[in-house]
PyMOL Python script that loads the backbone (N, CA, C, O; Angstrom):
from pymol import cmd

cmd.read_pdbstr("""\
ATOM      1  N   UNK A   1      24.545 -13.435   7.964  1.00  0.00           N
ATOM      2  CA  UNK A   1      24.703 -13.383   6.532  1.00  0.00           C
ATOM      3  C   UNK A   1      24.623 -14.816   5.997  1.00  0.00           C
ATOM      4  O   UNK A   1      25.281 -15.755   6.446  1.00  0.00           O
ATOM      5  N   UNK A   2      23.774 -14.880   5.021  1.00  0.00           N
ATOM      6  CA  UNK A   2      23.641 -16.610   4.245  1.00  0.00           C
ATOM      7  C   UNK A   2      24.623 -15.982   2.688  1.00  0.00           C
ATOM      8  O   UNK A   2      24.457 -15.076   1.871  1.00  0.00           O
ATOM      9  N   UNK A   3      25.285 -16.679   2.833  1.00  0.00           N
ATOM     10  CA  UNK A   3      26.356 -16.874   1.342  1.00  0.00           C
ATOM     11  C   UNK A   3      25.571 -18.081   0.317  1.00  0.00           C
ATOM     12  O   UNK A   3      25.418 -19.200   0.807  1.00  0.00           O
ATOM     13  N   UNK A   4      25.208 -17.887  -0.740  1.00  0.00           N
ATOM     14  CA  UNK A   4      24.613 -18.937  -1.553  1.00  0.00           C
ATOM     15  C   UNK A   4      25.489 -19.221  -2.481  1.00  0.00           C
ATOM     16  O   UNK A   4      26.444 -18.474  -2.693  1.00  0.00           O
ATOM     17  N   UNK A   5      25.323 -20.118  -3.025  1.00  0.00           N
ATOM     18  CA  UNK A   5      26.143 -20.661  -4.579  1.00  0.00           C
ATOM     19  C   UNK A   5      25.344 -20.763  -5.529  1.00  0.00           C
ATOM     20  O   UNK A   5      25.754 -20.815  -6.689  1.00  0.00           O
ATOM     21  N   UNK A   6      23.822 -20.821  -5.161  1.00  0.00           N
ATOM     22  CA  UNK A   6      23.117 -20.615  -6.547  1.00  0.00           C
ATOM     23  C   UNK A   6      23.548 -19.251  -7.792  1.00  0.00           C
ATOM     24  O   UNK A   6      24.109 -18.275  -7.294  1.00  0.00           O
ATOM     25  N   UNK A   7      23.415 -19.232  -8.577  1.00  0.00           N
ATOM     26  CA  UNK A   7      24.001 -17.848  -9.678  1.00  0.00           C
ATOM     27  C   UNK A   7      22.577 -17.322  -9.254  1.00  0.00           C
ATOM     28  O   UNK A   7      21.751 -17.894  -8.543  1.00  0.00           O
ATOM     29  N   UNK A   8      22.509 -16.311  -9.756  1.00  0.00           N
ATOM     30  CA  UNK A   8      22.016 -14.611  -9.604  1.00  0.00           C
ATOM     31  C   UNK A   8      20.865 -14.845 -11.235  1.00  0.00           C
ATOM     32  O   UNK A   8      20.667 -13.849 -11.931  1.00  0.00           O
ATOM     33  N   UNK A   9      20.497 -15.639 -11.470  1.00  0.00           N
ATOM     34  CA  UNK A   9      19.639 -16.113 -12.797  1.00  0.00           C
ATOM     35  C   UNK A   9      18.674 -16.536 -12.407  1.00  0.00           C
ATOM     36  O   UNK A   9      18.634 -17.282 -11.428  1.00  0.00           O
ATOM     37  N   UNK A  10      17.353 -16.062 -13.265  1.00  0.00           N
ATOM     38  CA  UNK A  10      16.049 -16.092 -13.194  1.00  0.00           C
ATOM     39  C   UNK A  10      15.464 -16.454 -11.996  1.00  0.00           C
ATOM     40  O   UNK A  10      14.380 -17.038 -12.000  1.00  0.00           O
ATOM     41  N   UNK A  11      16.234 -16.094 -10.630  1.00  0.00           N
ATOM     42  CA  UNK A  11      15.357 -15.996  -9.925  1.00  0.00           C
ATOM     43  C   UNK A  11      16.015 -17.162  -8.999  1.00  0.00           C
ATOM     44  O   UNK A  11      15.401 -17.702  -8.079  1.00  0.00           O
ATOM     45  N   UNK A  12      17.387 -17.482  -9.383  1.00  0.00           N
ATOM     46  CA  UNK A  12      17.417 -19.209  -8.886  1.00  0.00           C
ATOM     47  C   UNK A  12      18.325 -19.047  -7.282  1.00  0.00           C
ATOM     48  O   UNK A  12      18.541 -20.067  -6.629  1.00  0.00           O
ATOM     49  N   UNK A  13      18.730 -17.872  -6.851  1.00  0.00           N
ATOM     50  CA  UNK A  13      19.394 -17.489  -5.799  1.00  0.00           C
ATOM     51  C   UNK A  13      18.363 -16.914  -4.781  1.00  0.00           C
ATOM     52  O   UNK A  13      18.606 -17.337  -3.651  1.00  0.00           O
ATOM     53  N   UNK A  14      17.780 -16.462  -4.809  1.00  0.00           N
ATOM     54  CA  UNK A  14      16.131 -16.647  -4.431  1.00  0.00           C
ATOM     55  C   UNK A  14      15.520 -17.408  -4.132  1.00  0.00           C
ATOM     56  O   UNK A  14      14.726 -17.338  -3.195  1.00  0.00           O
ATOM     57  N   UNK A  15      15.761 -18.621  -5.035  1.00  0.00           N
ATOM     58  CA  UNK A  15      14.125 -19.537  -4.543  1.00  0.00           C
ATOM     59  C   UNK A  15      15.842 -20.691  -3.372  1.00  0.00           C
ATOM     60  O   UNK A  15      15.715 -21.607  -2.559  1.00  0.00           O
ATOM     61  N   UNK A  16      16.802 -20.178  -3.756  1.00  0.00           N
ATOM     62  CA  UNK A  16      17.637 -21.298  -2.905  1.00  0.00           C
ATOM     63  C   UNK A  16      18.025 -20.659  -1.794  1.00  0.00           C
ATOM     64  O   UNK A  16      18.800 -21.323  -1.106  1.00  0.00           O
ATOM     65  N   UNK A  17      17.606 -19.026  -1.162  1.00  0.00           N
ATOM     66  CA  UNK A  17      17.824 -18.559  -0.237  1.00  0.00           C
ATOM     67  C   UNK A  17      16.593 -19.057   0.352  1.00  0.00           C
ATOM     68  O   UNK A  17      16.845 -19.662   1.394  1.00  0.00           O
ATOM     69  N   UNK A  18      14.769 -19.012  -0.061  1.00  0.00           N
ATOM     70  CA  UNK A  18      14.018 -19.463   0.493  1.00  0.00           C
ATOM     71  C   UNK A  18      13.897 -20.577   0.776  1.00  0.00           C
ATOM     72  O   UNK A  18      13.404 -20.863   1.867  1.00  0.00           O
ATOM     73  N   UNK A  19      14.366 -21.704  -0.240  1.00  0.00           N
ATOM     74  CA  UNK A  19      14.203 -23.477   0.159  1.00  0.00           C
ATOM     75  C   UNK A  19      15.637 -23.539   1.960  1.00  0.00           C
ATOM     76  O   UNK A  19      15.722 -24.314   2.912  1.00  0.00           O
ATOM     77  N   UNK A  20      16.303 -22.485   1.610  1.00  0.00           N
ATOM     78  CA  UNK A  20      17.268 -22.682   2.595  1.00  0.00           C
ATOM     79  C   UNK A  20      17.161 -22.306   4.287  1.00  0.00           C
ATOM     80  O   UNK A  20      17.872 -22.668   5.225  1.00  0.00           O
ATOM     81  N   UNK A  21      15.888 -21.370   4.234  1.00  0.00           N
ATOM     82  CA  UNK A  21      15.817 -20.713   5.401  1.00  0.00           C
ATOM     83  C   UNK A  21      14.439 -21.847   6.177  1.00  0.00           C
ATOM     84  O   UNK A  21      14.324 -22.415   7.263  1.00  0.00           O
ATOM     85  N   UNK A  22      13.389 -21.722   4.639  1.00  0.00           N
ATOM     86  CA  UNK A  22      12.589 -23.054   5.280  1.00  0.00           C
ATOM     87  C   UNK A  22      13.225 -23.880   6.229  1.00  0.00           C
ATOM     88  O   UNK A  22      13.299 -23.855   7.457  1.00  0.00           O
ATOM     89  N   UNK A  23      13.690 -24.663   5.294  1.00  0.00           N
ATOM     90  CA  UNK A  23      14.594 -25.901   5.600  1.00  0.00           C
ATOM     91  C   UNK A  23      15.325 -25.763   6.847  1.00  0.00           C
ATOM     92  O   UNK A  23      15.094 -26.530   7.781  1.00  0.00           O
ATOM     93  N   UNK A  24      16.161 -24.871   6.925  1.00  0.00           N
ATOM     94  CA  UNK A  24      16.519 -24.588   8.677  1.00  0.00           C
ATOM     95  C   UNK A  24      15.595 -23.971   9.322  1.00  0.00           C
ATOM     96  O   UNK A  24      16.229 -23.529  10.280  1.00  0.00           O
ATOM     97  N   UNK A  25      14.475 -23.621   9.461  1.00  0.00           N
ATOM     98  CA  UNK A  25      13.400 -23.244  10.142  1.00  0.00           C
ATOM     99  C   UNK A  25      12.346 -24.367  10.428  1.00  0.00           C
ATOM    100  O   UNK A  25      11.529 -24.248  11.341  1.00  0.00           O
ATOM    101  N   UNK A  26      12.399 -25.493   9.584  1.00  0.00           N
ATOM    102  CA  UNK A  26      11.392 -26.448   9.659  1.00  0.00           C
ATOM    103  C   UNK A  26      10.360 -25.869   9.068  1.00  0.00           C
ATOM    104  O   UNK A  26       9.344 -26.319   9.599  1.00  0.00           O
ATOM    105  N   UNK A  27       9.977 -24.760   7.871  1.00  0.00           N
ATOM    106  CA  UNK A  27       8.892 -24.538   8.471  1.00  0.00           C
ATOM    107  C   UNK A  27       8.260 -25.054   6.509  1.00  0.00           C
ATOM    108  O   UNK A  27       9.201 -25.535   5.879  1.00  0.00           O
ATOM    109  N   UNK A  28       7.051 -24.985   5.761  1.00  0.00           N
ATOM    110  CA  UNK A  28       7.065 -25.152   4.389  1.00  0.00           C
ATOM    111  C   UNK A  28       7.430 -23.996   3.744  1.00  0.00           C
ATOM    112  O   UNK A  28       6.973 -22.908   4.097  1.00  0.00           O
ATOM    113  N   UNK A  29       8.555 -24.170   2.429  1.00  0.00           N
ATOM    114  CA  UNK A  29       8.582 -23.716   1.860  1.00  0.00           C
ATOM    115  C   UNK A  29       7.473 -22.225   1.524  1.00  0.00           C
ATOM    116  O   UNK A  29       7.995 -21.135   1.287  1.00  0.00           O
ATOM    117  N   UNK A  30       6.364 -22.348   1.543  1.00  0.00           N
ATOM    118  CA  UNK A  30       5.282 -21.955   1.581  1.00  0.00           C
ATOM    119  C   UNK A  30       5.516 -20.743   2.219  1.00  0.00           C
ATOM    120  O   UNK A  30       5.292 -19.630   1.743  1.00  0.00           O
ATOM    121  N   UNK A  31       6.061 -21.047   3.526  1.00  0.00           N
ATOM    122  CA  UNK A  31       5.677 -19.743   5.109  1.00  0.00           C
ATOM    123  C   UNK A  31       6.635 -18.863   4.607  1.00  0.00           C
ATOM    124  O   UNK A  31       6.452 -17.678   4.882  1.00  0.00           O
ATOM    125  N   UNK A  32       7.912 -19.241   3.735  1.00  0.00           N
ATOM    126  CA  UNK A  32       8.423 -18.498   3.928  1.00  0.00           C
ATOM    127  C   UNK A  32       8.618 -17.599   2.304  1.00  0.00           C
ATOM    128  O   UNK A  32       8.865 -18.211   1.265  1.00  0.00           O
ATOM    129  N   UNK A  33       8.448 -16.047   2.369  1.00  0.00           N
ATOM    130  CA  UNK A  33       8.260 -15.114   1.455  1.00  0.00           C
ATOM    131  C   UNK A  33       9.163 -13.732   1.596  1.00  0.00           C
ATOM    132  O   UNK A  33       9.401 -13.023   2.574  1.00  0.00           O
ATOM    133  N   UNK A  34       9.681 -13.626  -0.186  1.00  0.00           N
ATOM    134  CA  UNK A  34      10.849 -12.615  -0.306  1.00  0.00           C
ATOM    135  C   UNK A  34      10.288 -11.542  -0.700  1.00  0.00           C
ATOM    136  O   UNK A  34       9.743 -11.382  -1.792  1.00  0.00           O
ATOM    137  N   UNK A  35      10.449 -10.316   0.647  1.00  0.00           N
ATOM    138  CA  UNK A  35       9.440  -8.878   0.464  1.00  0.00           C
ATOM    139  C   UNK A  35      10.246  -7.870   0.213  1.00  0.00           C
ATOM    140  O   UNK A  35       9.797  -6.736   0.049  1.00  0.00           O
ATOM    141  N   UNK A  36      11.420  -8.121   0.156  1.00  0.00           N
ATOM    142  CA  UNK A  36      12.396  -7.279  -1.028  1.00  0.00           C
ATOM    143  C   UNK A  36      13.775  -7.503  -1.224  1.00  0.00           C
ATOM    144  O   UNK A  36      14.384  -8.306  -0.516  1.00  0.00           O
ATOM    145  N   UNK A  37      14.397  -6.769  -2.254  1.00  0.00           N
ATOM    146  CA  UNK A  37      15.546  -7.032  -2.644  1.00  0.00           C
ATOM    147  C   UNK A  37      15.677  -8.111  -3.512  1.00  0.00           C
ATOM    148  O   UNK A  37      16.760  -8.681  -3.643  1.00  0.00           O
ATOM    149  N   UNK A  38      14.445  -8.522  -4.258  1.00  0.00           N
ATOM    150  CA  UNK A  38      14.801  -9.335  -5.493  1.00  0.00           C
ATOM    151  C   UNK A  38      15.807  -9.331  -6.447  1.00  0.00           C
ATOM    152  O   UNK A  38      16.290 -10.383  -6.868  1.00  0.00           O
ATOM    153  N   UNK A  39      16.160  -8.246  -6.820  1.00  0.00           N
ATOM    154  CA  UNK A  39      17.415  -8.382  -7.556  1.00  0.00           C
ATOM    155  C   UNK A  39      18.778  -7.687  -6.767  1.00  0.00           C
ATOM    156  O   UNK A  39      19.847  -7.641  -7.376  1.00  0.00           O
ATOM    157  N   UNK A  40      18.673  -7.204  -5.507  1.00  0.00           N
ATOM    158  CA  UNK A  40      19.374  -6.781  -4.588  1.00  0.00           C
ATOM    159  C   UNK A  40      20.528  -7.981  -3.648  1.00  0.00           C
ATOM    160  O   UNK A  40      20.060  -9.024  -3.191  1.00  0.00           O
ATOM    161  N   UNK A  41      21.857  -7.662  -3.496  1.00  0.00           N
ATOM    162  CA  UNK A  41      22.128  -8.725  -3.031  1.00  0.00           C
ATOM    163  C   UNK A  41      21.655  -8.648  -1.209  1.00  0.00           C
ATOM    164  O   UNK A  41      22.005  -9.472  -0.365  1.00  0.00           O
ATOM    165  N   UNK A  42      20.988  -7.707  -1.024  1.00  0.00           N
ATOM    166  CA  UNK A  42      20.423  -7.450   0.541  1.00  0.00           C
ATOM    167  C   UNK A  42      19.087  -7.806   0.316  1.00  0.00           C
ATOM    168  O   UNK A  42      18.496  -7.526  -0.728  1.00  0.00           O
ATOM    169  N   UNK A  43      18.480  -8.544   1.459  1.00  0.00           N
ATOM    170  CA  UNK A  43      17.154  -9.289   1.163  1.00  0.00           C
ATOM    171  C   UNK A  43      16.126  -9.139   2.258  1.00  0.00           C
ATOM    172  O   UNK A  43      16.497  -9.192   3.431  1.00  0.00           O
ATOM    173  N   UNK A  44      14.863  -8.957   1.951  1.00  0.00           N
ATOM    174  CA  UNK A  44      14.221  -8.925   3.519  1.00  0.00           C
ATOM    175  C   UNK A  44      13.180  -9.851   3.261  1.00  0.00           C
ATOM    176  O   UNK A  44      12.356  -9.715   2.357  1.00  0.00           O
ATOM    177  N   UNK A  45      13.222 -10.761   4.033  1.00  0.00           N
ATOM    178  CA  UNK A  45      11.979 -11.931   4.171  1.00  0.00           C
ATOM    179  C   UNK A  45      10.928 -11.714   5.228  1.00  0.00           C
ATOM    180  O   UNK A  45      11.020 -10.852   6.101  1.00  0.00           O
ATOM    181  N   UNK A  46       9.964 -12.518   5.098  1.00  0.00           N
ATOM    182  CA  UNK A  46       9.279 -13.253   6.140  1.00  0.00           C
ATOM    183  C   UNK A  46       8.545 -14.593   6.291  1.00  0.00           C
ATOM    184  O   UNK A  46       7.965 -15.201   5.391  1.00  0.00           O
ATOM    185  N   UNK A  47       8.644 -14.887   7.346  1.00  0.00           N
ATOM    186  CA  UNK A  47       8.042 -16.258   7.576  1.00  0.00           C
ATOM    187  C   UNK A  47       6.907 -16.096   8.305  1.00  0.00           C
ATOM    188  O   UNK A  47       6.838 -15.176   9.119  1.00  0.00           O
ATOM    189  N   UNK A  48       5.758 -17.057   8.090  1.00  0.00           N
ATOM    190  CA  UNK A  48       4.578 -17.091   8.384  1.00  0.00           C
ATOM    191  C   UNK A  48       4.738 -17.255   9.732  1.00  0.00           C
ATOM    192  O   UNK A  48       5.771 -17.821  10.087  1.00  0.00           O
ATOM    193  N   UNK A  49       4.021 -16.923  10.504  1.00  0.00           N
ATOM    194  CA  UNK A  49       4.214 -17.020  12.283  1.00  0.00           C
ATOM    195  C   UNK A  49       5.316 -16.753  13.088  1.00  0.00           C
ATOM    196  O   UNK A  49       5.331 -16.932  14.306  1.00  0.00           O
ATOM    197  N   UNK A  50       6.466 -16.221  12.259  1.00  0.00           N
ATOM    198  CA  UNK A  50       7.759 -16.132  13.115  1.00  0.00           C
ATOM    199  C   UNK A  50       7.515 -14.617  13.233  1.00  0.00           C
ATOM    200  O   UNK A  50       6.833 -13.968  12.439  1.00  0.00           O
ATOM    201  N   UNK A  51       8.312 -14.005  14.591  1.00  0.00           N
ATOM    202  CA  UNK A  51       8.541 -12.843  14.887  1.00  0.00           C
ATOM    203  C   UNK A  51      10.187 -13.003  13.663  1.00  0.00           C
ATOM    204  O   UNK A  51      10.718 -14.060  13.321  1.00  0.00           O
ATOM    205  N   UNK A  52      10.540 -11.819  13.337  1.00  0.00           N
ATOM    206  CA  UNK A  52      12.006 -11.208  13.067  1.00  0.00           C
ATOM    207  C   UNK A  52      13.067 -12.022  14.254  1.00  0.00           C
ATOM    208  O   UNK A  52      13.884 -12.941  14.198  1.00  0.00           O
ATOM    209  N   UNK A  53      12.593 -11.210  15.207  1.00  0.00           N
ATOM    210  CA  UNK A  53      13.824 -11.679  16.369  1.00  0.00           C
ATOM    211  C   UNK A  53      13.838 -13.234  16.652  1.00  0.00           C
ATOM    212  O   UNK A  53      14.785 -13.796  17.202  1.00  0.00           O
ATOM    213  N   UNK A  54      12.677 -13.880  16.213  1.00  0.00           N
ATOM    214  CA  UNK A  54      12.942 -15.376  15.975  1.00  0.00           C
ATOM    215  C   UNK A  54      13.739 -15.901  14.938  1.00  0.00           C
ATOM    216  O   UNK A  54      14.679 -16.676  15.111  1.00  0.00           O
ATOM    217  N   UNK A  55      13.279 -15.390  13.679  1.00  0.00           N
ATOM    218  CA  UNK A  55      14.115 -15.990  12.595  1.00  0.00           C
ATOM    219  C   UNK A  55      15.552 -15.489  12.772  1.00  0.00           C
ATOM    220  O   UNK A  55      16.436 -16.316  12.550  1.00  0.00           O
ATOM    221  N   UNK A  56      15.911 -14.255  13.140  1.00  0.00           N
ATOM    222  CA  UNK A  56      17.253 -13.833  13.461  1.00  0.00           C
ATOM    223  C   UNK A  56      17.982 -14.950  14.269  1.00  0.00           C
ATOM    224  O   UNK A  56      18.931 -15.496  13.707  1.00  0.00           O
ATOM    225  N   UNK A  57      17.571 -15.429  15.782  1.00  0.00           N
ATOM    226  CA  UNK A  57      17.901 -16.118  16.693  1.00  0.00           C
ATOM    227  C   UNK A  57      18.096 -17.736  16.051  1.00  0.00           C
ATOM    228  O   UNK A  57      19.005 -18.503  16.368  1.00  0.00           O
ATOM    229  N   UNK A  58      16.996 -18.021  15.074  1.00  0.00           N
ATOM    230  CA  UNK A  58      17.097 -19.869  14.412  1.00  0.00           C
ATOM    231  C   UNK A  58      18.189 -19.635  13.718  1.00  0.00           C
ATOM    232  O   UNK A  58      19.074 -20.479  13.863  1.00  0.00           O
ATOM    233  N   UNK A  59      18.494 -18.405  12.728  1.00  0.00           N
ATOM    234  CA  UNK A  59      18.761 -18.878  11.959  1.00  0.00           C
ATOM    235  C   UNK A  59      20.843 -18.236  12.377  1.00  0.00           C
ATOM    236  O   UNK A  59      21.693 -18.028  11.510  1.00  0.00           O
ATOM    237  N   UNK A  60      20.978 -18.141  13.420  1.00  0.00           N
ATOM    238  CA  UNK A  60      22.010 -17.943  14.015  1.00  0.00           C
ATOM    239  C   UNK A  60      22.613 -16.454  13.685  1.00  0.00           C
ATOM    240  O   UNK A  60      22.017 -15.589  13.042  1.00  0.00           O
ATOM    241  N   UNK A  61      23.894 -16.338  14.249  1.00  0.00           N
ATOM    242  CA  UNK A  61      24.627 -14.685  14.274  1.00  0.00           C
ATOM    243  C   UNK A  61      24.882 -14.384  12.682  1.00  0.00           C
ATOM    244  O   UNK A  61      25.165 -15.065  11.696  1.00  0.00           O
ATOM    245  N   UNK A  62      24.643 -13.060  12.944  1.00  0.00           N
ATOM    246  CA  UNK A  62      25.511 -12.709  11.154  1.00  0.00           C
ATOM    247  C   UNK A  62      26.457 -12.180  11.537  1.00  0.00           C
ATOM    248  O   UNK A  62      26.693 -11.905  12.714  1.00  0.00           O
ATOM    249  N   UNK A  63      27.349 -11.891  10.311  1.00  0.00           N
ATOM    250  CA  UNK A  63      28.737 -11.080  10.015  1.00  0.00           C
ATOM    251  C   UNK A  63      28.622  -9.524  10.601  1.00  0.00           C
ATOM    252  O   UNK A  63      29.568  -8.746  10.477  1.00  0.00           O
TER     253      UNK A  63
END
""", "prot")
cmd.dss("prot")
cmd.show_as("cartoon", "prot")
cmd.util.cbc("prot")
cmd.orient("prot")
């Protein structure tokens, strides 16, 4: 589970869940894309070249 502090406005908890997963992934901003749950607080991404069970494993255990 990623907990953010960005607010839930125009989009800005979003683009700071994606600058955030990049950023611990190394990978650009770019690779990484929000394929649902835009206004949902449950989210499903993907990153360009990563398997799931990779980004699960970088980005450590959830709750």
């Amino acid at each position: 589970m990623i907990k953010l502090q960005a607010p839930p406005v125009d989009g800005a908890a979003n683009a700071s869940l994606l600058r955030f997963v990049a950023k611990r992934l190394g990978v650009p901003a770019s690779a990484v894309q929000l394929l649902r749950g835009h206004t949902s607080r449950h989210k499903q991404i993907a990153v360009e070249g990563w398997t799931a069970a990779a980004v699960r494993e970088a980005l450590g255990p959830g709750d």
